[in-house]
N, C-alpha and C positions, 0 to 999 in steps of 0.2 A: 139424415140423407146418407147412402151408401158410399164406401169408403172407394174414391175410383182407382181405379190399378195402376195408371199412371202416377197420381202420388206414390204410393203404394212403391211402384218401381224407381222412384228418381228418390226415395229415398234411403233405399238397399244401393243402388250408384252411389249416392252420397257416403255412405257406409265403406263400400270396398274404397271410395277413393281416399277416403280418410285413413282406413285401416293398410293403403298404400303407402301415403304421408308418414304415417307412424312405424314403416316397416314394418309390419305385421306378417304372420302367416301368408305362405303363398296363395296357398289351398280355401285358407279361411276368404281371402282378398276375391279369389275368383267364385265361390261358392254365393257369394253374397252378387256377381252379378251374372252372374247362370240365373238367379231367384227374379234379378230385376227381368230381364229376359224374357224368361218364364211365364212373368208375372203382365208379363205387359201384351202378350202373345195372347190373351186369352180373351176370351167373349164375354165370361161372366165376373161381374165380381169377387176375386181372391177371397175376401172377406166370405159369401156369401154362399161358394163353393166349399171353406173348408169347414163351415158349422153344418154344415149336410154329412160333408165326407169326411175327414181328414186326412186322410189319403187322396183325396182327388186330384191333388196337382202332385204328379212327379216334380222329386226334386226339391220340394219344399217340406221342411222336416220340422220336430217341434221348435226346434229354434227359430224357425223362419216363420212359423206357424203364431207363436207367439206375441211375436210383433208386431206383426199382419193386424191379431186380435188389439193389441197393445193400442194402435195407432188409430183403430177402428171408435177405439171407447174413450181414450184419452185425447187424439188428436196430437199425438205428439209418439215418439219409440226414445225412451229413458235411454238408452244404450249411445242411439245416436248423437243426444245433445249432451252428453259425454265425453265421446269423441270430437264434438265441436269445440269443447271448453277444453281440450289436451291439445290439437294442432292452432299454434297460431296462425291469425286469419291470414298474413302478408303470404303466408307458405303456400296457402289454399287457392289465394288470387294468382302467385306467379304461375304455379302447375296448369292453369288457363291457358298460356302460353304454348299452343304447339312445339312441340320438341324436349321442351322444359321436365324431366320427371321430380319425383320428390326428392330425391337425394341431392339432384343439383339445384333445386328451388332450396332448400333447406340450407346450402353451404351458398346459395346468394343471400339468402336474407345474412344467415348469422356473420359472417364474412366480409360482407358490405356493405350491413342496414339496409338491403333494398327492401322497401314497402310495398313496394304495386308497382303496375303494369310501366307505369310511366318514369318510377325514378330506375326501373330497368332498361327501362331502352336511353334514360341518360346516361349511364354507367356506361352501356356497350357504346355509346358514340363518343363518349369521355375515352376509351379505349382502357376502364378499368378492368374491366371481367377477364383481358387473357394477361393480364399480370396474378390472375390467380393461377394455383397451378392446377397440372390439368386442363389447361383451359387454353384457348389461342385463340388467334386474330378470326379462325375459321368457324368458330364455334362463336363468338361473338358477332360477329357477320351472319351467321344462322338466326343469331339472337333478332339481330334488328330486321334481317329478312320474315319472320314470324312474326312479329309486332307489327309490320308494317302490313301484311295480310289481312292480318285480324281486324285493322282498322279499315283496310278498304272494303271489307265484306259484310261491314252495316252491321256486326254482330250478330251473321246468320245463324238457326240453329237444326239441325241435323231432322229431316225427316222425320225421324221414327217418334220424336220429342215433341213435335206438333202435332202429328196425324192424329194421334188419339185423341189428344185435349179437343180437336176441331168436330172430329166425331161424335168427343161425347158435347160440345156446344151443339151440334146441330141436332141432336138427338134431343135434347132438350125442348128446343124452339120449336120442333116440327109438333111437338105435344102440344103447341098453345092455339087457341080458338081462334080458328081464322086462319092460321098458317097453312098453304096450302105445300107449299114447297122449300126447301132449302137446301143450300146444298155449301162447301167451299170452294173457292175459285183460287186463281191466283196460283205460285211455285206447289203450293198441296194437291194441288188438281191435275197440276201437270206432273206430278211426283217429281220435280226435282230432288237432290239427294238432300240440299237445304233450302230453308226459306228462312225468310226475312221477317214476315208477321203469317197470322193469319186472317184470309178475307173470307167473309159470311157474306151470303145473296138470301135474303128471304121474299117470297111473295105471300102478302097477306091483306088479307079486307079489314084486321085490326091491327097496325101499326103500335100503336097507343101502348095497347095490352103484349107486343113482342118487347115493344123497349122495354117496358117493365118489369118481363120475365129475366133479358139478357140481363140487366143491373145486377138481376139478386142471385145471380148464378155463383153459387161457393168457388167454381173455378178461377174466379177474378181476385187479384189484390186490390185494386183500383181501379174506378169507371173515370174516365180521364174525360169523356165528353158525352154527352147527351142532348139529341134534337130530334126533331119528330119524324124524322126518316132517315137518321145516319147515329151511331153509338161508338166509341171506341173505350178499349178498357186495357188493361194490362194483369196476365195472368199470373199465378204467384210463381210462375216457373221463369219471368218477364220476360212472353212473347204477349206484343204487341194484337190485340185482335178489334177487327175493324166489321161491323155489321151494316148493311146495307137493307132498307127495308123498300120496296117493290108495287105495284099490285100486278094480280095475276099476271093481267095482257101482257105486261114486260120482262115478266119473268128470264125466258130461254134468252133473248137479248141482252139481259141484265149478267146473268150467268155467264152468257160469253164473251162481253165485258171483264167482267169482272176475274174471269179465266185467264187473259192474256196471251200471249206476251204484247208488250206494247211494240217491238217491231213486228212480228204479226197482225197486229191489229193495221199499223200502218198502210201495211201491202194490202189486206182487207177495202177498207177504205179507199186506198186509189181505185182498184178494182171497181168499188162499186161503181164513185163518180164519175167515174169513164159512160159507165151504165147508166146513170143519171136518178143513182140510190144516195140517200144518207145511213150510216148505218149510225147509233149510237146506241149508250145503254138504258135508253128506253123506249126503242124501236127501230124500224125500216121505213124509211119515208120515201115519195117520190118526191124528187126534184121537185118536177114541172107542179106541182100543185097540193105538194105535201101532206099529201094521202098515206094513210101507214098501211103496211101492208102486214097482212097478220100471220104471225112466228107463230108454230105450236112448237116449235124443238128445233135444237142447233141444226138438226140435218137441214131443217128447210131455210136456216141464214147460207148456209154454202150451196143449196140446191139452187137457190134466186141468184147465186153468183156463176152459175154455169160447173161448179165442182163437186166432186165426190167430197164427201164428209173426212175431216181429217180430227183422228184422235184428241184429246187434249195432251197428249203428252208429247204431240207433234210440233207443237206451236211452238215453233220457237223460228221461224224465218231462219230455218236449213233447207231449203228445198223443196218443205213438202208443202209450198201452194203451185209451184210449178208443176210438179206432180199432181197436186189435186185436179188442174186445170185439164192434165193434159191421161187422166185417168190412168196414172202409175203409182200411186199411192202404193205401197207394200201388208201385202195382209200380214198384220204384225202379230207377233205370238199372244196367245194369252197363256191366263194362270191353265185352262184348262190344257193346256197343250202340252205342258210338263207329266212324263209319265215316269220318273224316277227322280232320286237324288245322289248325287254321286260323291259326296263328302259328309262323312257324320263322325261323330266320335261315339264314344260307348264308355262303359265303365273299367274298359279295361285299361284305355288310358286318363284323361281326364274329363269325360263324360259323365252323367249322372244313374242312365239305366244299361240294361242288359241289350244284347245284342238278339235278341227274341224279344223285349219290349220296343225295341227302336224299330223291327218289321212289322208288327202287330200296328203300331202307330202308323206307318209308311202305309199298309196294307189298307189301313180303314179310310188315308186321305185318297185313295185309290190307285196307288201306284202301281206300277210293274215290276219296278225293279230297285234294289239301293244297293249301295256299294259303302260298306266298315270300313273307313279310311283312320284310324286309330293312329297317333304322333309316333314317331321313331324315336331309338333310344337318346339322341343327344338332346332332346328339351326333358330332361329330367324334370324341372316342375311342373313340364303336364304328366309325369309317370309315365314317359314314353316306353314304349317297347322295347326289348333287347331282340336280340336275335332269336334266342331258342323261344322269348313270348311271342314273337309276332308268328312262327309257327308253331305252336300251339294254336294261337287263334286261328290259324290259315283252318286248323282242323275243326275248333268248336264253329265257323264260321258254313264250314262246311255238313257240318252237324245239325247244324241251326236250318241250312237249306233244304233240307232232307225233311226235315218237321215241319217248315213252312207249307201252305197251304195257298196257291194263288199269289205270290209274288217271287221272284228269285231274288235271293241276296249274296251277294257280289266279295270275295276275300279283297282289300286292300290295305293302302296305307296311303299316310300324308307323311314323305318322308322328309327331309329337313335337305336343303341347302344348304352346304358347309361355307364356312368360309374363304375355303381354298375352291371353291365349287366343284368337288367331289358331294355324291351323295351319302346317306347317314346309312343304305343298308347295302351289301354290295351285291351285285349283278345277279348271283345264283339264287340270292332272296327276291329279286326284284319278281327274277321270271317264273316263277310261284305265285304271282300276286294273280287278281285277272283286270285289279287297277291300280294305275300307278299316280299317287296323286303328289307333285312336288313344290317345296313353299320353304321361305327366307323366313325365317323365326329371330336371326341372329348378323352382325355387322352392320345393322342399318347404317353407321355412319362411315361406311367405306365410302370411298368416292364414286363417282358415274363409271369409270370405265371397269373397276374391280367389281361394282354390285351387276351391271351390266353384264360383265362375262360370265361372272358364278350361275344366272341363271340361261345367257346360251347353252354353255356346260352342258346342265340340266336337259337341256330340250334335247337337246345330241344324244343323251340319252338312249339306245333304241325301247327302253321299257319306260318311259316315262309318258303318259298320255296327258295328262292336264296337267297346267301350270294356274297355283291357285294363290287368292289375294296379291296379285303379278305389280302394284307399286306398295303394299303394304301400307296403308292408311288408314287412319282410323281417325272420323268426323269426331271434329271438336277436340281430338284430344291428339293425338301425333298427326305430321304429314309425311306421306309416304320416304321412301329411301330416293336417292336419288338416282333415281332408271331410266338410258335412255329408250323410254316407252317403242317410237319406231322402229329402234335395231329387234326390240323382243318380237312386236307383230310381223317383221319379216320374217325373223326364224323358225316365228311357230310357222307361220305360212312352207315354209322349206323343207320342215321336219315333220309336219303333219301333226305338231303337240296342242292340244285345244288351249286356249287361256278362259280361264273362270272371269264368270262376273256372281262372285262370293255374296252372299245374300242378308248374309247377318250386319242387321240393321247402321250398325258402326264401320262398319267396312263399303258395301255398294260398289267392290275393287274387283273388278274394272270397271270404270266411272261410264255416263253412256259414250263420252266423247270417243274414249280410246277404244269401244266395246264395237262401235260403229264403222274406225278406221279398222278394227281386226275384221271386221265383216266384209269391207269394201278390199282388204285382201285375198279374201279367198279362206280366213282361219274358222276354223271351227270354236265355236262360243260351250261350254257348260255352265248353266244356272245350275249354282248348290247351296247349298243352306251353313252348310260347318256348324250344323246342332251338334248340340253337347246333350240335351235332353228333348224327349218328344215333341213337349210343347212348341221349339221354338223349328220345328220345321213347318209350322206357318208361317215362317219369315220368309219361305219358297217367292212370296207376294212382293217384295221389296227386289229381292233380282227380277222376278218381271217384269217391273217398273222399269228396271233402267234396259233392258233388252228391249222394252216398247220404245222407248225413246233413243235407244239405239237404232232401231228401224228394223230390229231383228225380226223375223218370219221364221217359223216352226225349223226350217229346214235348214235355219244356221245354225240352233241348236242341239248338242249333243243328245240333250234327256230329252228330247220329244220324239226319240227312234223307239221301236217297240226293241221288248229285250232281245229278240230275234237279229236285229238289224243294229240294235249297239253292241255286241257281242261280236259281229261279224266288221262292224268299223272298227273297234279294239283291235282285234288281229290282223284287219286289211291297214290300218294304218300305220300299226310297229310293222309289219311285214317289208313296206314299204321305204322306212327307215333303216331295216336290217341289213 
């Protein structure tokens, strides 16, 4: 059975987060999850791509190559269970812990024997952790603020960690005799940034023969239930997956079911009954005499309720069946709508290819335009830029345009927010750029009103045009800085500064909630990717997602202008602020 990339990638994550534990190489820690990245981005099997090519995947070298093969033949990477047998496992569970990184997991364990998740949150209510030093009432308060999170969120897990597994479950199923349809429903359908499990709809004339199939599927650790139209199993990654099996007729109804939200559905349902429909998820029935009436596709369950068809990434009972009713729905963007990216790194800072392989790539997913946003000198472990490198590149970047052939590429930078909120390059570098792209790398634990200002600062700016990863978060493993979010969407709104909704899969920053108040301001929105290597600006797909479900339209978007008309908002905008 081929080796799927999703393992494949969660266990190069396992790798840098170990090799984090162990204080390891910076370089080495991030190289191995540029790989997972990478690796997870792609269509075809890792494995299967590099015994063709070996060079096929940018960025994956013989080391990475290796193991790939390693894992393929042995079902295991020697290296990694290595690594597992150097960190002890208490260190591995506490760094779970949002906020928590290894250095200060490691001086809890050794320090005050904490084991797990639970003799730490006795510790911080015993009030022993700010008797350590370094350490205070405030940072133990963080403590049990995080703990207490974690617990009420059902142990969700991160988009990008399910979508695949679901994909390749249903890829699977749809192979078996009889299956006619499948699909996932539920927080994966609606691309929330996490979900809870994942839910399978199948419609099939054999039943029998699909349970049979999901059982023996390699992706499961355990089939936790089996009956002749419902399965549930638990993957070795332990996401909970739940399959539903159908026949045809009920399919679309089953699926929108099975899609949710459950207050959505609610409002649904009144709706109907008013109308003197049942809806469930095994059809539409009439009241008066419980005739079903026959579904070929979700459009026709919201056509029989009198509304225009609303996305699945709508459902969530904001607004949009009031909208649906009353034919205001928002034509929401899609992936096609995107005609650039306007954050990438390169090899010049800590990127993996050239600044003529990252347009070549941009160029064939058919872009128009990108802009080399390369780190400024103060994040020295990404090999930020000094000042005499980032012009130079102003020139090879300009060089590289000139060679280019149907896309223009863009001089910038992603310059660092200081801690004093001054920026990392000064004014006469800036206006050399023709993008200014600025982002907090550093002080996450300042307080609200200090991280707050450092990025108004920023927006005041007059050469700064986006403001990127704007609470710094990152699913599953930190929670953003403490920002107050509203004062940023006013200013960008005042100062005409775009705020990002960053695309790379562990970020999703800005979340839709806050993506949707920047809209309902008046701010302009940029979806970018913050690739480090070609492959992962298919993750363009993951800010989509949450600008759909922000209720974003082409035209809240920066990168949906042609390069014509982003060139001329760039300079109408700082013009504006000048």
């Amino acid at each position: 059975m081929e080796l799927p990339n999703q393992q494949v990638a969660a266990s190069f994550d396992e790798i840098a987060d170990l090799l984090e534990l162990a204080g390891d190489n910076q370089f080495k820690i991030r190289a191995y999850r540029r790989a997972a990245e990478i690796v997870r981005s792609l269509d075809e099997p890792a494995a299967e791509l590099l015994r063709r090519d070996q060079s096929a995947i940018p960025g994956i070298g013989e080391a990475l190559r290796s193991k790939i093969w390693e894992m393929e033949s042995e079902g295991r990477i020697e290296y990694l269970e290595r690594l597992r047998a150097q960190i002890p496992a208490a260190i591995v569970v506490l760094t779970r812990v949002p906020g928590i990184g290894p250095r200060t997991a490691r001086r809890l364990h050794e320090s005050l024997g904490i084991e797990d998740v639970a003799s730490l949150l006795a510790a911080a209510r015993a009030g022993r952790i700010r008797e350590m030093p370094g350490f205070g009432a405030k940072t133990e308060a963080n403590i049990i603020k995080a703990i207490q999170s974690m617990q009420s969120d059902g142990g969700r897990k991160p988009l990008y960690q399910a979508l695949p597994l679901a994909q390749q479950i249903v890829s699977e199923l749809l192979k078996v005799s009889g299956v006619e349809h499948a699909d996932a429903g539920g927080s994966i359908r609606r691309r929330r940034d996490t979900i809870g499990d994942i839910d399978i709809i199948a419609a099939t004339t054999d039943a029998g023969r699909l349970m049979e199939r999901f059982a023996s599927l390699d992706v499961f650790q355990e089939i936790t239930s089996m009956g002749p139209l419902r399965a549930s199993a638990v993957t070795r990654s332990q996401i909970r997956c739940d399959l539903w099996a159908v026949p045809p007729e009920s399919y679309w109804t089953g699926l929108h079911h099975v899609t949710g939200s459950k207050d959505h559905h609610v409002r649904l349902r009144g709706i109907a009954g008013r109308m003197g429909l049942l809806i469930n998820e095994r059809g539409v029935y009439r009241d008066s005499d419980g005739q079903a009436i026959g579904i070929e596709s979700e459009e026709d369950i919201y056509s029989l309720l009198g509304m225009s068809y609303i996305p699945p990434e709508l459902r969530e009972d904001r607004g949009e069946i009031e909208a649906a009713l009353s034919g205001a729905l928002p034509a929401i963007i899609g992936r096609h709508s995107i005609r650039g990216d306007l954050h990438m790194h390169t090899s010049w800072s800590d990127g993996g290819e050239s600044i003529d392989d990252m347009a070549r790539a941009a160029q064939a997913i058919g872009y128009d335009y990108i802009a080399i946003t390369d780190h400024s000198r103060s994040l020295g472990v990404a090999h930020g830029l000094s000042v005499e490198r980032v012009l130079q590149q102003i020139d090879e970047v300009r060089g590289a345009n000139a060679r280019a052939r149907g896309i223009r590429i863009l001089a910038g930078a992603e310059v660092d927010i200081l801690k004093d909120g001054s920026l990392d390059f000064p004014d006469e570098i800036l206006e050399r750029l023709d993008v200014v792209v600025a982002s907090i790398h550093s002080g996450f634990r300042q307080d609200r009103a200090t991280i707050t200002g450092r990025i108004v600062a920023a927006m005041q700016n007059p050469h700064v045009d986006i403001l990127a990863h704007p609470t710094g978060r990152l699913l599953a493993r930190r929670p953003g800085y403490d920002v107050d979010i509203g004062t940023v969407i006013r200013e960008a709104a005042r100062t005409g500064t775009a705020l990002e909704i960053n695309s790379y899969p562990d970020r999703l920053d800005l979340d839709d909630e806050h993506a949707r108040a920047a809209r309902d301001a008046g701010v302009m929105i940029a979806v970018n990717t913050d690739s480090h290597a070609s492959g992962e600006l298919a993750n363009m797909e993951y800010g989509v997602w949450v600008a759909r479900r922000a209720w974003l339209e082409p035209r809240h978007v920066a990168n949906t202008m042609s390069c014509d008309e982003l060139i001329e908002w760039l300079h109408t905008h700082k013009a504006a602020r000048g």
